[in-house]
C-alpha positions in Angstrom: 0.0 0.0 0.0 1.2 3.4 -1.0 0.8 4.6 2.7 2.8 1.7 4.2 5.7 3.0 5.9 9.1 2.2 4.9 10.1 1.2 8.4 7.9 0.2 11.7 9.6 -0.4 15.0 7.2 -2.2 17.1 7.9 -1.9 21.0 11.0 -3.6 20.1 13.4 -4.7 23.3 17.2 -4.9 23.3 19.1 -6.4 26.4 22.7 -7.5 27.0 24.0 -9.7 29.3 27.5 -8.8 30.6 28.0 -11.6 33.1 27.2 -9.6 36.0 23.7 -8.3 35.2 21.4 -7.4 32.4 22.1 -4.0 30.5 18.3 -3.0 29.2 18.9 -1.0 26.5 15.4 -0.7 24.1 12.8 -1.6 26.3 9.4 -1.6 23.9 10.5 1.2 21.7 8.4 1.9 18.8 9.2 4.5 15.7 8.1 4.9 11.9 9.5 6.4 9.1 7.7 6.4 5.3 8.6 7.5 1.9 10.5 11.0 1.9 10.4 11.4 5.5 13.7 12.3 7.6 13.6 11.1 11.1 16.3 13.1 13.2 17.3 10.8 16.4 18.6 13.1 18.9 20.0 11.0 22.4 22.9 11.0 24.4 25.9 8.4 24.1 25.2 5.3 25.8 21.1 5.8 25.3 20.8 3.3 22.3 21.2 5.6 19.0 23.2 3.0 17.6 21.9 -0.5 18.6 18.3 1.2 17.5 19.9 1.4 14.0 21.2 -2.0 14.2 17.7 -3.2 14.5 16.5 -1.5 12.4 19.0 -2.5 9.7 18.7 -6.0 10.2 22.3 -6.5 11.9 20.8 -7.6 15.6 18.0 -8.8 16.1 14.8 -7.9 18.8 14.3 -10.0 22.0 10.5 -8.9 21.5 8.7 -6.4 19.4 8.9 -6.7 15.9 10.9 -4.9 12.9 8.9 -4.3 10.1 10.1 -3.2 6.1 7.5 -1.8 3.7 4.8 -4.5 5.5 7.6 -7.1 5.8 7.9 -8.7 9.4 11.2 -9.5 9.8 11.6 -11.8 12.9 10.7 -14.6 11.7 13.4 -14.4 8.4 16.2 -16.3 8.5 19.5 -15.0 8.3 19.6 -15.6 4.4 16.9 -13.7 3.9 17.4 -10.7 6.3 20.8 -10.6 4.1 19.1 -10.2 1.0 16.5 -7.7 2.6 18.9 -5.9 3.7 21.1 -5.3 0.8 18.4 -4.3 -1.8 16.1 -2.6 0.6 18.4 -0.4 3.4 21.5 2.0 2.6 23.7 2.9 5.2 26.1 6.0 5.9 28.4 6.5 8.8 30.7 8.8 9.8 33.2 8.0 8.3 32.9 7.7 4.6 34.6 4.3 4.1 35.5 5.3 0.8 37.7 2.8 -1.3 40.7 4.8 -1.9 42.0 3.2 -5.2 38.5 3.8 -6.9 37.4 7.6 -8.1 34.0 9.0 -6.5 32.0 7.7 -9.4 33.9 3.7 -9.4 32.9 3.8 -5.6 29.1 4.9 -6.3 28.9 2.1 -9.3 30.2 -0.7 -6.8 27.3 -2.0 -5.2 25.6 -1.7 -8.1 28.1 -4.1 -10.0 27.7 -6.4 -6.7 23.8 -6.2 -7.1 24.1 -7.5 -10.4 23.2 -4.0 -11.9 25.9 -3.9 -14.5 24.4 -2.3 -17.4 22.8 0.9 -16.0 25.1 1.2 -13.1 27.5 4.1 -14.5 24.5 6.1 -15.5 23.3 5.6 -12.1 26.2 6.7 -10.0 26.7 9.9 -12.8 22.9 10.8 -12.0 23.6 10.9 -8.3 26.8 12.4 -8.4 25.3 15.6 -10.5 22.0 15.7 -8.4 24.7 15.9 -5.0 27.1 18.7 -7.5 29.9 16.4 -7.9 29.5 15.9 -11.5 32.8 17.6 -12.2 34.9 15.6 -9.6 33.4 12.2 -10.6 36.8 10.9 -11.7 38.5 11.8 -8.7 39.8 9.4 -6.0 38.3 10.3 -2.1 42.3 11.7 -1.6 41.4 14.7 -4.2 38.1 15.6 -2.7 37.5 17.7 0.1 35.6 16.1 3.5 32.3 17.4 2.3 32.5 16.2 -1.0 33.8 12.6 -0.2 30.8 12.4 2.6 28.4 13.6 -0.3 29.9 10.8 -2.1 29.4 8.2 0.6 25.6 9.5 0.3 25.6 8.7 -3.3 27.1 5.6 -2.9 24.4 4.8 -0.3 21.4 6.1 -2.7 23.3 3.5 -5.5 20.5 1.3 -5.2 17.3 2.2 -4.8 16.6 1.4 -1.1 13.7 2.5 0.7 15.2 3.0 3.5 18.6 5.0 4.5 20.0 4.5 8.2 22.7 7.4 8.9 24.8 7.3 11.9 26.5 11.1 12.7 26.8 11.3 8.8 28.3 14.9 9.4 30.3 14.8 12.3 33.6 14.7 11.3 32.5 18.1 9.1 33.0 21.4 10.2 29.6 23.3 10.7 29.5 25.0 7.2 30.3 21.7 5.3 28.0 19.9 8.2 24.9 21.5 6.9 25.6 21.7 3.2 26.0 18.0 3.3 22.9 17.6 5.5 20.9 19.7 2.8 21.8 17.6 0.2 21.2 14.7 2.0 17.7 15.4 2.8 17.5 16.7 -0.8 18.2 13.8 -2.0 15.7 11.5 0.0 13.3 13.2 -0.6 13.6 13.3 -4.4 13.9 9.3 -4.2 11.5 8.8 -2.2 12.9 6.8 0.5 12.5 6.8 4.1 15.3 8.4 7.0 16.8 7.6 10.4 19.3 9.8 11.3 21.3 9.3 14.6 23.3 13.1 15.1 24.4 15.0 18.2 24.1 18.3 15.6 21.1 20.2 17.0 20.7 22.7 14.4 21.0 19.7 11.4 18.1 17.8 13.3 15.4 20.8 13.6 16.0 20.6 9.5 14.1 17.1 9.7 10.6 16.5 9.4 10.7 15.1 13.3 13.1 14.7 16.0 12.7 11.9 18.4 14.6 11.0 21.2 15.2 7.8 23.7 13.7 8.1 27.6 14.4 5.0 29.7 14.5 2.7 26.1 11.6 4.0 24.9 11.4 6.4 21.8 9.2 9.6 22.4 8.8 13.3 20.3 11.5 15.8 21.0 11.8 19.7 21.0 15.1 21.2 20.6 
């Protein structure tokens, strides 16, 4: 259904057993996200930010609740096909761009095209992005000729490569100073909105998260509205 979001957390639970007691970290935490919507997540270290990505990319799994992609319910998957799920449905930036240093901006955006099996349209692709982000003029650069901005732009590209309906960002922009921070951020919420997928952000950068459509945060492992 067109109004099916992208992403449903369900009063998902995360724990962690360290031997000595039990570390509660999601404790019936529930979020959505649908097409062309940015989702700022705004907590302090240590709250969950990253472990809520995890489920919600399909790297951990939920000790209850449920993860759910585009109507999909995902716990009961096995590992073979969360894999595949994850690969052609989620894109993923960090903070650091992970860049492959031999290969120029536009070899690293056709990659996980080739690896999808999307050969013949791939260099098309990865030129589209690249213009609709302004790189079109330092496609054939390597990551060590571009500035921080532009090889983080191209990490967003590379993310976008293909198709997914869902992009997962962990601090995409802080290693950026504040200028290049929000001109990246711009584009990146450009950009998902143009494709139509669906946003979690995870950033300590206050004035990058009032530029989403909604800020949430985490209170005792539960995720509930923020105002900055």
């Amino acid at each position: 259904m067109a109004d099916t979001p992208h992403l449903e957390l369900r009063n998902v639970t995360r724990h962690y057993d360290d031997g000595a007691k039990i570390i509660k970290v999601l404790t019936g935490a529930s979020l959505t996200a649908k097409s062309g919507e940015v989702v700022a997540l705004v907590a302090p270290s240590g709250a969950g930010k990253s472990t809520l990505l995890h489920l919600a990319g399909l790297l951990e799994r939920a000790q209850e609740g449920e993860v759910i992609l585009g109507g999909t319910e995902t716990s009961g998957l096995d590992d073979r096909t969360r894999t595949k799920l994850r690969r052609h449905w989620i894109g993923y930036i960090y903070q650091f761009h992970n860049l492959l240093p031999e290969f120029s901006a536009i070899e690293n955006v056709t990659m996980p095209q080739l690896i999808a099996g999307h050969g013949n349209s791939a260099r098309d692709r990865a030129m589209a992005l690249l213009d609709l982000l302004g790189l079109a003029d330092r496609a054939e650069h390597r990551p060590a000729e571009l500035s921080g901005g532009e090889q983080q732009r191209v990490a967003i590209a590379r993310a976008m490569a293909n198709r997914p309906h869902l992009i997962l960002a962990d601090e995409p922009t802080g290693n950026l100073d504040p200028g290049t921070s929000d001109a990246v951020f711009d584009a990146f919420r450009d950009i998902i909105k143009r494709e139509g997928a669906a946003s979690v952000i995870a950033t300590h950068n206050h004035e990058l998260a009032r530029k989403a459509d909604r800020i949430v945060t985490l209170k005792d492992g539960a995720i509930v509205p923020h105002t900055l």
